[in-house]
C-alpha positions in Angstrom: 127.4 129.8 50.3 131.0 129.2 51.4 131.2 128.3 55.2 134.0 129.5 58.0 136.0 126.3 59.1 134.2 126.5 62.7 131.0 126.1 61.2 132.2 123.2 59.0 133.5 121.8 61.9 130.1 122.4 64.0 128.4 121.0 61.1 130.6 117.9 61.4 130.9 117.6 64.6 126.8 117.9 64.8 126.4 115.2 62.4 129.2 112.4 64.0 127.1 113.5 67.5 123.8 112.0 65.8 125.7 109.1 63.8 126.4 107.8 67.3 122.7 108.3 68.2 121.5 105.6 65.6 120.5 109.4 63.6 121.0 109.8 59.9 124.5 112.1 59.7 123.3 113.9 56.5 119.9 114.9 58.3 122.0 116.1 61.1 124.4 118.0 59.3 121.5 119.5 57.0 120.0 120.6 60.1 123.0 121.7 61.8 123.3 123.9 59.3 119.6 125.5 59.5 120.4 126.1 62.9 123.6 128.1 62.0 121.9 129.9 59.3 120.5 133.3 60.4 118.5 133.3 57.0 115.7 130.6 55.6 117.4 128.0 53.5 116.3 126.4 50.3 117.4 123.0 48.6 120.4 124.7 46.7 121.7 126.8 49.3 122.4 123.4 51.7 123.4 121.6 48.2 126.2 123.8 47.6 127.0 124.5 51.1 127.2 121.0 52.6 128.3 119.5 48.7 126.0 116.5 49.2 123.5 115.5 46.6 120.2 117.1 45.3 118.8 113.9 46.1 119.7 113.2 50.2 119.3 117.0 50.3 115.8 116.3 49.4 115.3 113.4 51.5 117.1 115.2 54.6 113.9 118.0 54.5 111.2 115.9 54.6 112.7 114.3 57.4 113.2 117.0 59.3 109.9 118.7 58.0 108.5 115.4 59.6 110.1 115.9 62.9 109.0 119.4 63.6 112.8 120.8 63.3 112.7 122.9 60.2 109.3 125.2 59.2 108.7 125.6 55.8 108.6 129.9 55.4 107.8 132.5 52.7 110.3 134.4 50.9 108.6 137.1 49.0 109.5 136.8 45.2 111.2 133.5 44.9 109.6 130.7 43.6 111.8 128.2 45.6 110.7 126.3 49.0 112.3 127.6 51.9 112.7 126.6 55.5 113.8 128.3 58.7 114.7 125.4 61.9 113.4 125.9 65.2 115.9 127.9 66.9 115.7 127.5 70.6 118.1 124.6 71.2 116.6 123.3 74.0 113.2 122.7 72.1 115.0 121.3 69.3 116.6 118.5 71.8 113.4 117.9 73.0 111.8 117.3 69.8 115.1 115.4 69.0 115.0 112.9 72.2 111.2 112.1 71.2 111.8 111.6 68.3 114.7 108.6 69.4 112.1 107.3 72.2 109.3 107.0 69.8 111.4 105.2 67.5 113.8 103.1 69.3 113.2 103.3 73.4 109.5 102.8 73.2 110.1 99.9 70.8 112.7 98.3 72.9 110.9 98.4 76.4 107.6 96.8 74.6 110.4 93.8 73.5 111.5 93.9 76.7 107.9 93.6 78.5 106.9 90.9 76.1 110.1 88.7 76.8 109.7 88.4 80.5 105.9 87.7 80.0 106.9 85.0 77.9 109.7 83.6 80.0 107.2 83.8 83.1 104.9 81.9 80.9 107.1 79.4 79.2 110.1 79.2 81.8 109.0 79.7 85.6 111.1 77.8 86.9 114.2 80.2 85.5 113.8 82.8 88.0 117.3 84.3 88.0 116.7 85.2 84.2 113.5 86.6 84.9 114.6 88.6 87.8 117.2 90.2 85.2 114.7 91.0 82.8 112.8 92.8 84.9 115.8 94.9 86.7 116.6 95.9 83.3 112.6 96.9 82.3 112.4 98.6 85.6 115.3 100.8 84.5 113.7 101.8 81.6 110.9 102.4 82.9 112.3 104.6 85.6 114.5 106.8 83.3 111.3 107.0 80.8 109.6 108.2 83.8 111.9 110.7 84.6 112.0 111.7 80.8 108.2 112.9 81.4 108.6 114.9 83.8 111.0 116.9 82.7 109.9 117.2 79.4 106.4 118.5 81.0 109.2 121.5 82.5 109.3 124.9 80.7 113.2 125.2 79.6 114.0 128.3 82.3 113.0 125.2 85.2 115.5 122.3 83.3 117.7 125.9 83.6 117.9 126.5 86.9 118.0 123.1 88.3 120.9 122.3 86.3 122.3 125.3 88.0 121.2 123.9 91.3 122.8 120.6 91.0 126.1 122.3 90.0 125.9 124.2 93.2 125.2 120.8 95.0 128.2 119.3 93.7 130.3 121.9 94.4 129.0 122.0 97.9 129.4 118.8 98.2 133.1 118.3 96.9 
């Protein structure tokens, strides 16, 4: 499967994007390429397309198998496992950003809780650190907030506010 040199560099540009995100850039670029591919895909195909190892080829499917961005799929006489991503980019995101608050936000904020209970407890008198902790849980808390409601939006609403608030802006100057 030879690959035109804008989809290498999508591929790569995908999988530095997700490097940045504390994400695994094989995974990325493995998926990346699922979500190029306008066929299902199995372990050989991204092998020889991507040139990275049987092994983190292997590894790279379960882990997005377990994240809900690639569907195993049927092809009808081949013995091989296939797998076909989720194609709607704006689901794929979403499963994406859960996916990074489940594993690293959610983590962080219970930390966070759990440090200013214990300098409340431990250091009352140290109110100026305190009072920084919690600015800095309230953020989180506001943004995760904000994260669930607009996750509870159908994509066509995200859509057209985004619209909206370019409007705003350019109303605004």
């Amino acid at each position: 499967m030879a690959l035109a040199p804008s989809t290498e560099k999508f591929i790569a540009s995908w999988g530095k994007m997700a490097s940045k995100w504390c994400a695994n850039r094989t995974v990325a670029e493995v998926h990346a390429l699922f979500f190029l591919s306008a066929e299902p895909l199995n372990a050989e195909d991204i092998t020889r397309a991507l040139a990275f190892s049987r092994s983190n080829v292997s590894a790279s499917l379960r882990e997005l198998e377990s994240r809900g961005l690639i569907n195993p799929v049927y092809v009808r006489g081949d013995r091989k496992q296939y797998y076909e991503a989720t194609k709607d980019p704006w689901e794929a995101f979403r499963r994406i950003l859960d996916e990074q608050k489940r594993r690293a936000v959610d983590p962080t904020v219970a930390t966070f809780r759990a440090c200013l209970d214990e300098q409340a407890r431990t250091f009352p008198e140290d109110s100026y650190t305190a009072e920084r902790m919690s600015e800095v849980l309230s953020l989180f808390e506001a943004v995760l907030s904000l994260y669930s409601e607009l996750r509870r939006l159908p994509t066509e609403s995200i859509q057209n506010f985004s619209k909206l608030t370019e409007k705003v802006r350019e109303a605004i100057g």
